[in-house]
N, C-alpha and C positions, 0 to 999 in steps of 0.2 A: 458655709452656705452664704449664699449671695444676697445682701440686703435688697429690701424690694421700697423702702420708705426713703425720702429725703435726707430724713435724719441720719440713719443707718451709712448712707452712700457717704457722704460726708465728712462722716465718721471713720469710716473705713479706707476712705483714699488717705487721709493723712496731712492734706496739706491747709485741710482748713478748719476755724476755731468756732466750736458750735456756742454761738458768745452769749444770744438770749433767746429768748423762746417769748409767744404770743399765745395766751389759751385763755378763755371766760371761765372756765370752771377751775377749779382753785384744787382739786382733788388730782383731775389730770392734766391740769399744770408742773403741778408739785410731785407728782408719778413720772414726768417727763421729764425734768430738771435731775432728778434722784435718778435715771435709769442714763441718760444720756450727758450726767454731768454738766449740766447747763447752770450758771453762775446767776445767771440773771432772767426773770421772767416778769411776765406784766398783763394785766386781764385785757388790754385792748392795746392796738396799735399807737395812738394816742397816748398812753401811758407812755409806750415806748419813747415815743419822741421827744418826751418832756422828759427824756433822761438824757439827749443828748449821745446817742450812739453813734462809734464811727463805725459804719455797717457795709462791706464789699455786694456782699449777694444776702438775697432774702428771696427767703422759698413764702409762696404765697398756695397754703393746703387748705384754706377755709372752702367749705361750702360754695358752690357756683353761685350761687345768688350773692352772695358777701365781696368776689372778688373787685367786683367794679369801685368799688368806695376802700377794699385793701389794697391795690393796686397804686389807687389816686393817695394814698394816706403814705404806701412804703415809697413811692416818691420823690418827698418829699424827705428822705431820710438823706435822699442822693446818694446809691448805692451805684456799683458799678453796673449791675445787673438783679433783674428780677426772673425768679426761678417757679413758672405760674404751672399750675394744675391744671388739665382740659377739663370742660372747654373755655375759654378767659373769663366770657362774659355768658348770657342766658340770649343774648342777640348780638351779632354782627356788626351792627351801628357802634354797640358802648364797646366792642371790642377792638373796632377800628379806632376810636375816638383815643383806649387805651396807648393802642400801638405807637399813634401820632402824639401822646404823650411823652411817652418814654424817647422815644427818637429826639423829639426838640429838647429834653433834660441829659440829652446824651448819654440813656441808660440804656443798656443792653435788657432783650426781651427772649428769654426762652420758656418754650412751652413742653411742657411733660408729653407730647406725644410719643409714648419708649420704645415702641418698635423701631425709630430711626439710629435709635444706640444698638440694636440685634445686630453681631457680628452676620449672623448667616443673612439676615435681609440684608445688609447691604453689600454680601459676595451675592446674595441671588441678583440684586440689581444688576450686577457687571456682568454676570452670567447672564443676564438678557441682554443686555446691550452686543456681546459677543455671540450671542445665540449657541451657546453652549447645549442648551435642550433641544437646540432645531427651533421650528418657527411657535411662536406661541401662537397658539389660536384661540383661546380665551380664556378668562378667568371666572369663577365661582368664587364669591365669597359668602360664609353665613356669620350673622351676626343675633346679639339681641340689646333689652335695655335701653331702646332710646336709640332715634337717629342721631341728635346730638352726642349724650352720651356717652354710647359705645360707638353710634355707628360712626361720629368723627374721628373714629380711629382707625375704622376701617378704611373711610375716606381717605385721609391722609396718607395712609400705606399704598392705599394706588398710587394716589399721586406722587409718592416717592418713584415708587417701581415705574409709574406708567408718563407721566406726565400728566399736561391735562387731559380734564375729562369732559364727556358731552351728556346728557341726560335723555337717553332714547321713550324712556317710559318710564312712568311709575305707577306703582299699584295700593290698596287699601293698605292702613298701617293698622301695626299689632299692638292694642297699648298694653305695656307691660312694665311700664313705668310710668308714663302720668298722659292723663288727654292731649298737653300740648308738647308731648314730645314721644309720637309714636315712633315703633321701629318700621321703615318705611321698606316693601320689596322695591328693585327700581333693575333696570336695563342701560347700561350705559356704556358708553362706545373711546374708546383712547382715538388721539390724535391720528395713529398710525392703524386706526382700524380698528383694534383687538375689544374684544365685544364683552361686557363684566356682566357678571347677574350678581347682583345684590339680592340675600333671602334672607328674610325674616320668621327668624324663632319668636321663642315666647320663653321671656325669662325666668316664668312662674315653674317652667317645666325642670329646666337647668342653665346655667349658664354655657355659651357660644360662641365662640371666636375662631373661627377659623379659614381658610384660601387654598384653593384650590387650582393649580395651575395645568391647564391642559399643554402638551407642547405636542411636537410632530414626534419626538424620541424618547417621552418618560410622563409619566402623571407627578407631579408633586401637590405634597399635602399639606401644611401646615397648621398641626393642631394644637386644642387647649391652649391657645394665645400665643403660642410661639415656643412652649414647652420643650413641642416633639414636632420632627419633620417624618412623611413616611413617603418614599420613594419607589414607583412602579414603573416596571421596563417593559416596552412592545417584546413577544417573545411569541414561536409560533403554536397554533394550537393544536394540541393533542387529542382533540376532540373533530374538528372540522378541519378537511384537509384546504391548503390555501390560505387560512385566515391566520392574521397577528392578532394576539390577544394580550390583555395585563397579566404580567405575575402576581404572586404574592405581595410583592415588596419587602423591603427593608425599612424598618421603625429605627432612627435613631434619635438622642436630643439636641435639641434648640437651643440656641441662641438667649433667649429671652430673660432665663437669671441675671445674665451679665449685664442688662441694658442700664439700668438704674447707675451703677458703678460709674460707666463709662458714658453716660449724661456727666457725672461732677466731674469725669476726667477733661472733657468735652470743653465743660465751661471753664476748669481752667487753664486748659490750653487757649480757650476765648481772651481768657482776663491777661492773659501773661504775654501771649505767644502774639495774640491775634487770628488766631486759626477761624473759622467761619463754624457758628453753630450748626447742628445739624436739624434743630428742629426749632422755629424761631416764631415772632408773633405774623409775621407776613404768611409763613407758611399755614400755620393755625389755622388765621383768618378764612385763606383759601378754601380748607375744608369746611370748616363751619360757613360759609356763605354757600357751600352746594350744600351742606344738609338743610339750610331752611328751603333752599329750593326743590328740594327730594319733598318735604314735608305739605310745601305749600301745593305742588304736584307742577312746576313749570319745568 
């Protein structure tokens, strides 16, 4: 089974030393250290630092509200790279402010956004670009949990697949996570036309993640986060004569196990190679500055 945690990924590529660990509770700290073989731990980053660590990468899993002051503290460890949870910061500003940090300290910035490690997302991107499905004519996606969130995840998967994006409308937010961070419906249009509807669930009910790709030769599905893909082909109806209608389709798996993995493999091809992240703090920022604007309603 394919690890979904930090740790786990890390752990399982091979090439890298899980050296200490950062936890305030002393119970799952020491659960952590004991399960993942970790030599060294410490209740705060600061502790850390007064041990003098030589530290390549540092994954930063605290709490969104914690990162802005984790971020500024791991630093200062002067690592090659910092390895951040979505979304960096709780605004735009401190996360820009982050960005321009790390760049002048010459530290590499990637951001856990994981669908850019999904082997099938990134054959569907070329698959667009070659139009393999014929013409796309629009996207559906549903979402819940928060514009920021979840829904910069969604965000950002356009913008991978789509480029930029425009903000045709937006509509009432579902709060399902907290007042200032409602799941926002909105309308929004790609560079080259192609028309998105962003829909909002409600978290309370289930969780949501899913894209729906209309093209001119086939419906694609992408469910339960990247799970399972289900695919339907125009075929003609046996009910009305003249008319193409959807098949059943075919349910197969996704992608989406593997992404965690091949993030560490990602970064150290980054650290070694030089290779170009696939998911970085420029990119982040991008999404998270259209979701405050989804929210604020411009």
């Amino acid at each position: 089974e394919q690890p979904c945690s930090h740790a786990g990924a890390f752990k399982l590529d091979g090439r890298f030393l899980l050296q200490a660990c950062v936890e305030p509770d002393d119970n799952k700290r020491h659960a952590f250290m004991q399960y993942w073989s970790v030599s060294q731990g410490f209740r705060t980053l600061d502790e850390a630092l007064q041990a003098n660590l030589s530290i390549d990468v540092i994954s930063v899993c605290s709490p969104t509200a914690f990162h802005k002051d984790d971020v500024d503290t791991a630093i200062k460890f002067k690592p090659e790279l910092i390895f951040c949870e979505k979304p960096v910061t709780k605004s735009s500003k401190q996360t820009r402010q982050l960005i321009d940090a790390c760049r002048e300290a010459g530290i590499l910035m990637c951001v856990n956004h994981t669908r850019r490690w999904d082997p099938e997302l990134e054959k569907l991107k070329q698959d667009l670009i070659t139009q393999k499905f014929g013409e796309l004519r629009s996207i559906v996606g549903f979402y819940n949990k928060g514009t920021l969130n979840n829904g910069s995840h969604l965000i950002d998967l356009l913008h991978f697949l789509l480029g930029d994006l425009e903000i045709i409308a937006t509509g009432d937010g579902v709060i399902d996570l907290s007042p200032d961070d409602p799941t926002t419906p909105a309308l929004l249009r790609s560079s080259e036309g192609v028309m998105v509807h962003m829909v909002a669930a409600n978290a309370d009910d289930y969780s949501l993640f899913e894209l729906q790709l209309i093209c001119s030769n086939r419906v694609l599905t992408m469910r339960d986060g990247g799970m399972s893909w289900h695919t339907r082909l125009p075929e003609s109806s046996s009910r009305f004569s003249g008319y193409r209608v959807l098949d059943e389709g075919v349910v197969r798996s996704g992608g989406y196990p593997q992404a965690m993995t091949r993030a560490v493999a990602n970064i150290y091809q980054a650290l070694v190679c030089g290779d170009d992240l696939a998911s970085t703090g420029e990119s982040a920022y991008k999404a998270q500055e259209m979701c405050e604007n989804l929210v604020s309603g411009q």
